[in-house]
N, C-alpha and C positions, 0 to 999 in steps of 0.2 A: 462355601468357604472361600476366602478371601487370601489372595496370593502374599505373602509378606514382602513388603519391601524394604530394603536396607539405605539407612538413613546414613549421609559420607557426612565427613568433618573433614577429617586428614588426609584421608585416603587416598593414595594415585591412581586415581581413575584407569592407565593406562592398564592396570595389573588385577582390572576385576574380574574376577568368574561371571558366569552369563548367570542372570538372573533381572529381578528389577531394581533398580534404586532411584532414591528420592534426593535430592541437594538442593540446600538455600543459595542465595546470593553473596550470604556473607560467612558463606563454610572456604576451607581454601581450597576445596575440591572443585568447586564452582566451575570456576574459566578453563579449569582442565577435562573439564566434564561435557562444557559446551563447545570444546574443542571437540569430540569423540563423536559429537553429534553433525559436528561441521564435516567432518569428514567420512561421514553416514558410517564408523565402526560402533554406533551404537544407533539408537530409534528413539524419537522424542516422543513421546506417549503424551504429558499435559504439562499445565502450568497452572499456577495462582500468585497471587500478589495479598501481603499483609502491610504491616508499619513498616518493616525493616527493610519487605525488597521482594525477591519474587521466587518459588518453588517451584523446583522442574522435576518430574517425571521421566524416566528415561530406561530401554530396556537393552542390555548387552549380549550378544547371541541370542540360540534361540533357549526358552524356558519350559520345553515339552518334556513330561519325564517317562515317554513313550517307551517303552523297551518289551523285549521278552516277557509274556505274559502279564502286560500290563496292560492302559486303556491310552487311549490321550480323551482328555478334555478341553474347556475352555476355561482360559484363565481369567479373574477378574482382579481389579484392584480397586484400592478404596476410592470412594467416590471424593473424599478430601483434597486429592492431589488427580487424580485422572480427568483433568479439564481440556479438553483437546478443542473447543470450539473455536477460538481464534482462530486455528490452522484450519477449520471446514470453512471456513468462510470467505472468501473473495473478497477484496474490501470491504473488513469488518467492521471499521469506522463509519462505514456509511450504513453496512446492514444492521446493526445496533440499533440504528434511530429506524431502523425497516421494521425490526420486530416490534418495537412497545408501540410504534404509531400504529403497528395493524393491530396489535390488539387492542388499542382506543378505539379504532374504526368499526373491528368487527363486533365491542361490544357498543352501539350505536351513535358513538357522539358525533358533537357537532360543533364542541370546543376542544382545541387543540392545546396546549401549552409545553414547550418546550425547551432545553437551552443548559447551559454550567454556570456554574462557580466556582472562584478559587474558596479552596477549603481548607488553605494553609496544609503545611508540612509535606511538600510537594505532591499534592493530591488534587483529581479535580470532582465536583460533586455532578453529576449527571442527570437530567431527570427529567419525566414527562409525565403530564397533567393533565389528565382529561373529562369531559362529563358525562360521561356513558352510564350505563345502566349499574355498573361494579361489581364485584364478587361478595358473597354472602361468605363466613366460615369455613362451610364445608366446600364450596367452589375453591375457593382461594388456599386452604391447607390439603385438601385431600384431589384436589384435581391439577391446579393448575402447580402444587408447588411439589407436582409428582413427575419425576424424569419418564419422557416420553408420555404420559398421559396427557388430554387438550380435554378444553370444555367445547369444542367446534365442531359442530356434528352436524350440519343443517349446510343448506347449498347458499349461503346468503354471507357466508363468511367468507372470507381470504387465506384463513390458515387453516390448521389440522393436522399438524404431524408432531406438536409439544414437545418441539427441540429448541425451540427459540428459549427457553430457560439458562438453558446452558452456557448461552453469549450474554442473554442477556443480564445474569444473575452471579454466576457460579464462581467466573474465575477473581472477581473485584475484590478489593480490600472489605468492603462491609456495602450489604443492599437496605431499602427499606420498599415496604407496600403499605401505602394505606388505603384502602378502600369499606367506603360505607362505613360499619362503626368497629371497623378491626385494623389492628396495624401491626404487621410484623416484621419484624429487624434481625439480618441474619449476618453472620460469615460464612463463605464457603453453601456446605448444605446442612449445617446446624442455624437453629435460628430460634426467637421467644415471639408469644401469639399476645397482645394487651388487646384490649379495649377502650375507645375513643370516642372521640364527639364525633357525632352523624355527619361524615361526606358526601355530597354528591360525584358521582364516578373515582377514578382512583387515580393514584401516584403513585410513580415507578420512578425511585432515585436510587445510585450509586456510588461508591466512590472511587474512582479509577486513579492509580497514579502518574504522574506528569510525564514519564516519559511513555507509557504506553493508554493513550487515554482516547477517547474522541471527543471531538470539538462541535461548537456549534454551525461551521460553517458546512462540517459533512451531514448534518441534518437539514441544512438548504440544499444541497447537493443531490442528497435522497429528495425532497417536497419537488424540486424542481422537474423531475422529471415522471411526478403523478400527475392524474388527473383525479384530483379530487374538489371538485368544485363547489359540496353540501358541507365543507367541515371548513372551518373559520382557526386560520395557523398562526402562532406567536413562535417565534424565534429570537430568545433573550427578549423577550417582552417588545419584539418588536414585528407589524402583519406580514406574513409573506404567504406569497401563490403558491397555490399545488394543482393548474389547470392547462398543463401539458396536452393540448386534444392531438389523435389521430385523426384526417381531412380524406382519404381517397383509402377505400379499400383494394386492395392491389392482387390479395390472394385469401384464399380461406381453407383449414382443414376442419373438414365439416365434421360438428359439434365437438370442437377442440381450439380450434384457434381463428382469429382474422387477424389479416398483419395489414397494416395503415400507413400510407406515406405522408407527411404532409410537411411543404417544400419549406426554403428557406433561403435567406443572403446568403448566410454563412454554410457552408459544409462541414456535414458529420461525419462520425465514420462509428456508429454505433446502433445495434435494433438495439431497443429497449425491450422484454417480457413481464408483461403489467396482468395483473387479474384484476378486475373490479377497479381499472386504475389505479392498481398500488405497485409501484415498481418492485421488480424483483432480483433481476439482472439484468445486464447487457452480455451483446455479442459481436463484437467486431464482423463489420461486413466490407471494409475499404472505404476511399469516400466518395460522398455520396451527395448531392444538392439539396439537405432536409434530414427530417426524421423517420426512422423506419419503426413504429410499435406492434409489438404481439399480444392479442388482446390475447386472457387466453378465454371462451367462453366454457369448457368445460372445472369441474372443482379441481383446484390448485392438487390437492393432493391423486388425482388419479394422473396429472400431466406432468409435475416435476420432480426434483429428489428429494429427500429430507430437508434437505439445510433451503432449498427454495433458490440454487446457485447455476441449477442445472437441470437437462429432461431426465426423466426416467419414460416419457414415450418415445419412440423411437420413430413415431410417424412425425410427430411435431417438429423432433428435433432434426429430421430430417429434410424436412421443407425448410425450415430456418436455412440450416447449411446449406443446401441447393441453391437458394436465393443470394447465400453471400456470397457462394461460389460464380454466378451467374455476375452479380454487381463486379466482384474481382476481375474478373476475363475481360467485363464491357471498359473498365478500368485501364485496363495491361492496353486491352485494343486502344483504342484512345489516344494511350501513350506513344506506344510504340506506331502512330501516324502523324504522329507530329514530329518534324524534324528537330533531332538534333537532344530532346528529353530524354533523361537517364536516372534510372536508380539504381546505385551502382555500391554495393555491401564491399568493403576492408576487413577478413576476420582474422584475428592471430590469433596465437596462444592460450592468451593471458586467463581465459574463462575455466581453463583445465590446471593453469597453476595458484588460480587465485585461493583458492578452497583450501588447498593444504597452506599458503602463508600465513593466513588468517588462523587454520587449528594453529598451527608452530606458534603465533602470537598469545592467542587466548592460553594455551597450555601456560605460559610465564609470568601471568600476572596472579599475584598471591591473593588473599582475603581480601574485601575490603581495603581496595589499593591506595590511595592520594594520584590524586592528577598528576604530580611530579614525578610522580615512582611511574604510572604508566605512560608518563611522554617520554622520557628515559629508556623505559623497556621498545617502548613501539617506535620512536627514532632510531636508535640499534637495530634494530630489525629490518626496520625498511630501508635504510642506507646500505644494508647488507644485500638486499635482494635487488637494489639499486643497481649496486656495484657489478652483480650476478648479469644483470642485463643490457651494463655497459655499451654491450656490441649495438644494441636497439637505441641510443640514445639520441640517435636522429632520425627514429621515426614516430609516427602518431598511433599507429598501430603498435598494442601489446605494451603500452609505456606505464611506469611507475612515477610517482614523485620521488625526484631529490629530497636530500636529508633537508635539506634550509623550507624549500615546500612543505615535508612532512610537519616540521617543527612551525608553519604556521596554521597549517591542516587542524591542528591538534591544540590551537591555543582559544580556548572556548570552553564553556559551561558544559560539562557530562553532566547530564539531568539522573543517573538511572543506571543498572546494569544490563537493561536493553540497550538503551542511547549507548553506550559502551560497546557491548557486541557489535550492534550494527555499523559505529564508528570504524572499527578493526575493519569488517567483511568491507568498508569502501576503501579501506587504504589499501588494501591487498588488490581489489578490484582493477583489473586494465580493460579497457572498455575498448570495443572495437569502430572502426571508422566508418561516416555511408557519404556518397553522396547522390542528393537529387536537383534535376536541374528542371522547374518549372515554367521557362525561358523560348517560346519555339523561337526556333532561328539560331539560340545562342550556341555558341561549344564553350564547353568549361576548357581553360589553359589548360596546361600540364601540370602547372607551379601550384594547381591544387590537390591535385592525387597524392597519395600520401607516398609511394615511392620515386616519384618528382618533387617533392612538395622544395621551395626555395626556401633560406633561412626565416625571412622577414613571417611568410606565412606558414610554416613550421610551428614560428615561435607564438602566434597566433591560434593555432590547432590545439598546442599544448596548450599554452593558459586557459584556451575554452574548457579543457579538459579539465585543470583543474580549480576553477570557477565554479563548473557544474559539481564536482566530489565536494570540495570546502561545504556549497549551498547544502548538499543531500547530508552531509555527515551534520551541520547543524538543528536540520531538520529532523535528523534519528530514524533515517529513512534507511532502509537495506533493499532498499529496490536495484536490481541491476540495469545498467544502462548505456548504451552508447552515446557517440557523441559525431558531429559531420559539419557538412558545411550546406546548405540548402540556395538554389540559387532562383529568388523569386522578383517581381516586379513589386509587391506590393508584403512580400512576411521578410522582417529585420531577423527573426529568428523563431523558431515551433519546435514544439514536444510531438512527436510522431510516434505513433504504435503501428507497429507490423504484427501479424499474425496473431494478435490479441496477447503478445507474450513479450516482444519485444519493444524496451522505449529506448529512444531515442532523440537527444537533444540537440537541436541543430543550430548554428548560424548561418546568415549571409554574411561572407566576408567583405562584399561590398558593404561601403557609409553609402552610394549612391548608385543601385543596382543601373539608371538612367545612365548616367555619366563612366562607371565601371574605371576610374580611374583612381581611387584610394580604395582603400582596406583597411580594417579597422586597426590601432597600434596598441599594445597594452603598455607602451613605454609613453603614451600619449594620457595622461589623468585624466581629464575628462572622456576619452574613448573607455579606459580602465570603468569606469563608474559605470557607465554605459551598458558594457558588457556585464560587470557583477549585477548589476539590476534585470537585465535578461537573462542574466544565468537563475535569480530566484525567482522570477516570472513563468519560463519553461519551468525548472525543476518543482514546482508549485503544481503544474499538472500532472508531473509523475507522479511526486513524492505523496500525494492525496486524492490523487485518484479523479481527478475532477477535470473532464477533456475538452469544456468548452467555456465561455466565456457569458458568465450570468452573474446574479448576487452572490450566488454561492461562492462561487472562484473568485469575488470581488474581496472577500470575508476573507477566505485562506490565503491571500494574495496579503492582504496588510496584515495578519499576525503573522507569517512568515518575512514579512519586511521588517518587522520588529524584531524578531527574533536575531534576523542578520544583519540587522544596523551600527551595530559597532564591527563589521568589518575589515572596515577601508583599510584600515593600517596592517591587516595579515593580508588582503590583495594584493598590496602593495609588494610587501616580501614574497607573495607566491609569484607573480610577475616576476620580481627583480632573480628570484631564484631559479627560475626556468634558464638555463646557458645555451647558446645555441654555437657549435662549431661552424666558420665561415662568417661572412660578412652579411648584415641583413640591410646594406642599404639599398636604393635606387630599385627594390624592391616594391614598394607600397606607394 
């Protein structure tokens, strides 16, 4: 039996009994709803996406009806709306193209075809192409298009847990399968079985909407970091590598894993865990001279978790961690003997109040809003919590945008009521300060710390700050993030992760780390340009997940440049609208 869930329209969310409910995008319940969830007084359980916009899942208290002489059991709910795979999945833009490429691999091809289309009515079409062996009827209806069942049973495969349905099928506006002489076209998990002309291997297409979709550049992203050298890759119909090799074996847990180094110019700061060369995940280890790979040599499914994001052995995942912990220490040592290097964290507040400005926000905005009605609601808003922070207003730690900033934060294309949430969660967002000095010999001033900082590079700090917010909110990014100053010989400015949780976007305030006699001006146009161009360059690595510099990140690099190209003229206002108390000359 099947738990009911109640479906809001009007509702005030604030005033529901515990139970489950279901809400559209275009109910006026909505942004009130996903207020309760921002503020964890309720539990987001799933989502799905149609024509209109997207369905959430949501439970409020708890729903046991445990009592005196009763039982408890487990609840279920329809499998229509309980889509929760997004949320298992660790960059799921990237793992998307993880799952249907390994199920091309594991059923034997050696043509790859991959990539989107726009599909009109802000949708994008998804889809991969392979010539593998294919699903017969009952493979394909009764195996494969069955939650948690796999056709992978044999040690020659990459999968075997038949959860990759779920991401890859479940939540989208509408899927298709053709394989061999059967094609079937579903929503949701209702779907019709036809019959077709004889294909060789099969086709896995989607159709994802615009603002929560994946691209083709996170399918270079994912190739890039396999090794698959026997399968021949199209990307938008154009060849890309999947021949990432491990070169020195470094460690081995015997009959479970070997981990591979093999060096490089550039520094990482990421293992990779590959089976059969098919990436899985990564793991933050600090950086590092090269690449660190975990082959894994035993079956995927005795070594990781369901979703393929993480161990479920605990020898494996133990050794990994050892080794990062080891690279970290040799790292710190390093550091801390060279004169004068520093990484040095600024944290405020702002991380503990951002969460409730954001619910207060979403609660206000009705159905189906117009752009004018929610730049009016959310200008009001944040010139209130502005005003709230007043006393902070000359500093870089814990800071808000001004009303004149907000009002050009917010003059841009909302694709979506994602792109809308996520929008809200960065303007509430105050992002904390770091700084690192890559420099031996150097000492950072004082004039850079953010409770010395001087007006000239104050004003500096802030507009980085919010350069990087403008970039991520038209990106439809909710990634949280700091922001610093980095003091290097040869980086103008890097996207840095700490602890595998933390990004952060940095500059060098020096134009000439050599000479250290300017600093960049945003009252200066062409420094202005400069920095909005590195502000979508880093935030490009955040916002998509992509940490180093290949074709993939070459790809997300110019549709993100597109997307932010009519800027200039809100730059301009968010520059001109940052005020700084004090004189900012003789400064710079």
């Amino acid at each position: 039996m099947e738990t009911p869930a109640t479906l809001l329209q009007d509702q005030e969310p604030r005033n529901l009994l515990s139970g489950i409910y279901i809400v559209h995008s275009t109910a006026r319940s909505y942004y009130p709803a996903m207020a309760l969830i921002a503020m964890e007084k309720a539990t987001f359980l799933g989502e799905n996406y149609d024509a209109e916009g997207r369905w959430v899942t949501f439970r409020v208290g708890s729903t046991s009806l445990a009592g005196p002489g009763s039982y408890e059991g487990q609840i279920t709910i329809g499998r229509d709306f309980f889509i929760n795979a997004l949320k298992d999945y660790s960059d799921w833009e990237i793992k998307w193209w993880r799952e249907v490429v390994q199920n091309a691999v594991d059923a034997g091809a050696t043509t790859i075809k991959i990539g989107t289309e726009d599909a009109g009515d802000d949708q994008l079409l998804v889809y991969c192409e392979d010539n593998g062996r294919g699903m017969d009827e009952d493979t394909l209806v009764n195996k494969f298009l069955v939650l948690g069942g796999t056709t992978k049973v044999d040690g020659d495969t990459a999968g075997g847990f038949g959860k990759a349905k779920e991401l890859i099928l479940l939540p989208w506006r509408g899927w298709k399968i053709s394989s061999r002489d059967i094609v079937v076209e579903g929503v949701g998990i209702s779907y019709t079985v036809d019959r077709a002309k004889h294909r060789t291997g099969t086709r896995v297409e989607v159709l994802m909407p615009e603002d929560k979709t994946t691209r083709s550049y996170h399918a270079k992203a994912f190739l890039a970091k396999c090794n698959l050298p026997g399968i021949k890759f199209t990307v938008d119909w154009a060849r890309v590598e999947a021949n990432l090799q491990g070169r020195d074996l470094t460690q081995s847990v015997q009959h479970k894993a070997d981990i591979y180094f093999t060096p490089t110019e550039d520094k990482q700061s990421y293992l990779y865990v590959r089976t059969k060369g098919l990436f899985m995940f990564e793991r933050y280890v600090g950086e590092i001279p090269g690449y660190l790979f975990a082959e894994l040599t035993a079956p995927s499914i005795e070594i990781l978790a369901a979703n393929r994001d993480g161990f479920r052995d605990r020898e494996v995942g133990y050794a990994i961690d050892n080794l990062a912990r080891t690279i970290a220490k040799d790292n710190l040592s390093a550091l801390k003997n060279r004169q004068g290097m520093i990484r040095q964290k600024f944290e405020g507040a702002g991380k503990f109040r951002a969460r409730q400005r954001a619910a207060n926000m979403l609660e206000k905005i009705g159905p189906t809003p117009s752009m004018v009605q929610v730049r009016e609601i959310l200008e009001r808003e944040m010139d209130t919590y502005a005003r709230e922070r007043e006393y902070e207003r000359d500093s870089v730690v814990a800071s808000l945008p001004p009303a004149p900033v907000v009002e050009a934060l917010l003059s841009q294309k909302i694709e979506g009521p994602v792109h809308l949430e996520n929008a809200i969660k960065q303007l509430a967002w105050e992002p904390d300060f770091f700084i690192i000095n890559e420099v031996e010999g150097f000492r950072v001033p004082s004039k850079f710390f953010p409770a010395t900082m001087t007006p000239t590079v104050l004003k500096l700090a802030k507009v980085w700050v919010e350069l990087c917010r403008f970039v991520l909110i038209q990106l439809g990014s909710d990634t949280k993030y700091g922001v610093g100053f980095i003091f290097s010989r040869d980086t103008a400015a890097a996207a840095v992760e700490e602890d595998d949780a933390e990004h952060w976007i940095m500059l060098n305030p020096f134009k000439d780390m050599g000479s250290r006699t300017k600093i960049w001006s945003p009252l200066n146009s062409g420094d202005l340009k400069w920095l909005y161009a590195a502000a979508i360059h880093e935030a490009t690595h955040v916002a998509d997940g992509i940490s180093y510099h290949d074709e993939s990140f070459a790809s997300a690099l110019t549709f993100n440049m597109a997307k932010c190209a009519d800027g200039y003229r809100q730059i301009r206002k968010i520059a001109a609208g940052i005020k700084m108390r004090g004189s900012a000359k003789a400064d710079d």
